[in-house]
C-alpha positions in Angstrom: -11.9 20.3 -2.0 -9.5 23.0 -1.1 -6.1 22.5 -0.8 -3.6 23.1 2.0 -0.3 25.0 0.9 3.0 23.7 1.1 4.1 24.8 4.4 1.2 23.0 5.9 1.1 19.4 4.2 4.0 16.8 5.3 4.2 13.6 3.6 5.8 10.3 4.8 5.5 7.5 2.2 7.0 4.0 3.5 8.2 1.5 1.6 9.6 -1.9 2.1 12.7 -2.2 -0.1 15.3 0.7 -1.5 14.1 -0.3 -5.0 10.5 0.5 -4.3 11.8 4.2 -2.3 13.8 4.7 -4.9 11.4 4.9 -7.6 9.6 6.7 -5.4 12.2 9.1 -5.0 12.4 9.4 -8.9 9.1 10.0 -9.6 9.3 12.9 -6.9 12.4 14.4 -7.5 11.3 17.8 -8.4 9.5 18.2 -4.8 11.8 16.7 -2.7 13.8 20.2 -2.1 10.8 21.2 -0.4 11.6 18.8 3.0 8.1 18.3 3.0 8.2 14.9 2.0 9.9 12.1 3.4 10.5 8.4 1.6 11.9 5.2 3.6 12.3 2.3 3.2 11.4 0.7 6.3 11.8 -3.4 6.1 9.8 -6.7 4.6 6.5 -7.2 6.4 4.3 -5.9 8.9 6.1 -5.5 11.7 9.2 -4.1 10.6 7.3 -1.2 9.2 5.0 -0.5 12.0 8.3 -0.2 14.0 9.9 2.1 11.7 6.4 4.1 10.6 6.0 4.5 14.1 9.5 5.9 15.3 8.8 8.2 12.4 6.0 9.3 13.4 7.3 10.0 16.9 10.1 12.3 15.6 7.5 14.5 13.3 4.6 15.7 12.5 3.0 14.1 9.2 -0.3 14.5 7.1 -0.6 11.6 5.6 1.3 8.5 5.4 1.2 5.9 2.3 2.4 2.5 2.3 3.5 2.4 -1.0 5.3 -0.7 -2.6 5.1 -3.0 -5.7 2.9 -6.3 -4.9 0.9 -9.4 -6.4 -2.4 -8.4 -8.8 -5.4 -10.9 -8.3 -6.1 -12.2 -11.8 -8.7 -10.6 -13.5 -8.7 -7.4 -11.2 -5.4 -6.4 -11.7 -3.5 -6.8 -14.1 0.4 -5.8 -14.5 1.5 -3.0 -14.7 -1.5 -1.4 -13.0 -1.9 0.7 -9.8 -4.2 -0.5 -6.7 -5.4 2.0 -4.5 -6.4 0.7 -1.0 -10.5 0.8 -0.4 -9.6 -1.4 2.7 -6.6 -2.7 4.3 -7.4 -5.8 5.5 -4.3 -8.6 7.2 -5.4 -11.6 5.6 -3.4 -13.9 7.3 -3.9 -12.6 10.6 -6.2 -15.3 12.5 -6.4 -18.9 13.1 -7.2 -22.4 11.5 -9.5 -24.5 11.8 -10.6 -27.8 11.1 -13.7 -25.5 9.3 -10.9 -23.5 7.5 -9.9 -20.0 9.1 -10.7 -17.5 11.2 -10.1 -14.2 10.9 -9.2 -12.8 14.2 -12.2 -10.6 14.4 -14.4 -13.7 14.8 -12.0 -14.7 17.5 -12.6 -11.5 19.5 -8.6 -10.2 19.6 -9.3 -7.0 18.0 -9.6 -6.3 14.0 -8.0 -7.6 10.6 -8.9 -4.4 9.0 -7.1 -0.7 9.2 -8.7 2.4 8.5 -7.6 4.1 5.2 -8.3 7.4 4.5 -10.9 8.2 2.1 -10.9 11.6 1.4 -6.8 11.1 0.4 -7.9 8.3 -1.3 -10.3 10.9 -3.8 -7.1 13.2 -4.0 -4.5 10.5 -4.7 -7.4 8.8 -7.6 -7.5 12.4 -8.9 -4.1 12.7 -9.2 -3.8 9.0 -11.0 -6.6 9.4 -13.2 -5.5 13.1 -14.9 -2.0 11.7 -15.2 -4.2 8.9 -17.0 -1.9 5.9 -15.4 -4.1 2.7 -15.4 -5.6 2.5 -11.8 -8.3 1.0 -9.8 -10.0 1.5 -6.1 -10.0 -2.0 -4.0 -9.3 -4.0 -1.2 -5.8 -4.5 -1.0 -4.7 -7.9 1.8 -1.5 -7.4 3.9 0.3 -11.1 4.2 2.8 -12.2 6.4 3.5 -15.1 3.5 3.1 -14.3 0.1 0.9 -16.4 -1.6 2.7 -18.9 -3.6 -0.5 -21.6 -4.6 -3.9 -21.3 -6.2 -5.2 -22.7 -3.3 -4.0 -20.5 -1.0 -4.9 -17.6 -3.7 -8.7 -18.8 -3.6 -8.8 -19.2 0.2 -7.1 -15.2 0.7 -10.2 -13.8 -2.1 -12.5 -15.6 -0.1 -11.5 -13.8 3.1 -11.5 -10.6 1.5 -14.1 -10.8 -1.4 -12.8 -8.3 -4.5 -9.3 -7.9 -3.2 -7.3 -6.9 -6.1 -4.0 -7.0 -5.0 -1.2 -8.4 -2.2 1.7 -7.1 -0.2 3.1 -7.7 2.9 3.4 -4.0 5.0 0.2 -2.2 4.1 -1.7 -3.3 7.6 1.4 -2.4 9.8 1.7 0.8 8.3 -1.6 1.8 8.5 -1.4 0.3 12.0 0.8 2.2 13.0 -0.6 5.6 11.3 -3.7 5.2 13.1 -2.0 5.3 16.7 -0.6 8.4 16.5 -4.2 9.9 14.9 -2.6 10.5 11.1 -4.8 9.2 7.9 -3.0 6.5 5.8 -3.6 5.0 2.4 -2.0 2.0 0.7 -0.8 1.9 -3.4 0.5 -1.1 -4.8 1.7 -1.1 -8.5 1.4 -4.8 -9.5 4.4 -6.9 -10.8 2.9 -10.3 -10.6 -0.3 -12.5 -10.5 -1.1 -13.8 -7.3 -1.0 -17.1 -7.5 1.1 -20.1 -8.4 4.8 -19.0 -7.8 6.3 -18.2 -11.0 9.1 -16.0 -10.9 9.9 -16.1 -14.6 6.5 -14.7 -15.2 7.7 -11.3 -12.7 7.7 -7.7 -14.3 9.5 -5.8 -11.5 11.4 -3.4 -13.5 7.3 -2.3 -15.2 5.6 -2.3 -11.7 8.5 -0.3 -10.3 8.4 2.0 -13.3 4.6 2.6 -12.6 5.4 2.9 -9.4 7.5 5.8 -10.2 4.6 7.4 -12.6 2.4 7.4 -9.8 4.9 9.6 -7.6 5.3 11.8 -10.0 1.4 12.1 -10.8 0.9 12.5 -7.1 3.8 14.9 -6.5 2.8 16.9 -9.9 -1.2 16.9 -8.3 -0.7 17.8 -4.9 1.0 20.5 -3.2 4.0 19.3 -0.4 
């Protein structure tokens, strides 16, 4: 796959929190003189960061955008510490009940709980991942409005999305967002906790962040800005 040079690649990575941009902006440090790549943190959920990635977007021209972020792990497809790359965006939430359980607002005919991701990034950034030898995997990753707190709820949201691997709350307004203004967008999560049960005690922020940050670098290290 040939590569675009610097001048012509511009990056906007989104984040929710200033923790998560700034181990982003750790792991990139070295590229960041090159004003080709831009970090923010834009705000807790979907909406605040499809207003923010959008505004963004309106001021400049970007690439590629990655909602990138620290999130739950599905037990038994990812575990912590590891890195989730998107397959498929998917708003798990985004619907309504029923007395037959939910329904995902594609049955309901309001439009589509999935946002396209962009696969041929997605072969660069698992390149990039993969020779920096950082523990990663390719799978659906859901976007919540509520993060799951109960193994019920945890078993319902896998249903919805069969071989979801991981949870956040901004990848589908991101993504949302990118696709409006015609710009590819890819979701990585680097997993701090199990979905599941709420346990708080049982939370490794400071690893997930600290892969987070790996993952910059392997990306920044990998690919030209």
């Amino acid at each position: 796959m040939q590569e675009l040079s610097k001048e012509e690649q511009q990056l906007l990575i989104v984040t929710a929190v200033d923790a998560e941009r700034d181990a982003i902006l750790r792991g990139m440090e070295d590229k960041l003189s090159s004003q080709n790549i831009t970090v923010i943190a834009a705000g807790a959920g979907p909406a605040a960061v499809a207003a923010r990635t959008a505004a963004a977007l309106a001021a400049n021209r970007y690439d590629l955008v990655v909602s990138a972020g620290i999130g739950g792990g599905f037990p038994g497809r990812a575990a912590i510490g590891t890195l989730v790359l998107a397959s498929s965006i998917v708003a798990a939430d985004l619907g309504a009940e029923s007395p037959d359980g939910f329904l995902p607002i594609d049955e309901l005919g309001f439009g589509s709980a999935v946002a396209a991701v962009s696969e041929e990034w997605n072969d660069r950034l698992m390149q990039a991942l993969h020779q920096a030898r950082l523990s990663s995997i390719l799978a659906p990753i859901i976007t919540v409005s509520t993060a799951t707190g109960t193994a019920e709820t945890a078993a319902i949201r896998s249903a919805i999305v069969p071989g979801a691997a991981a949870e956040g709350m901004e990848g589908f307004g991101v993504a949302t967002a990118a696709e409006q203004f015609g710009v590819p967008a890819v979701e990585l999560r680097a997993i701090s906790n199990a979905v599941g049960p709420r346990d708080r005690s049982a939370w490794r922020i400071g690893d997930a962040l600290r892969a987070l940050e790996e993952a910059a670098a392997a990306i920044a290290s990998f690919i030209r800005f």
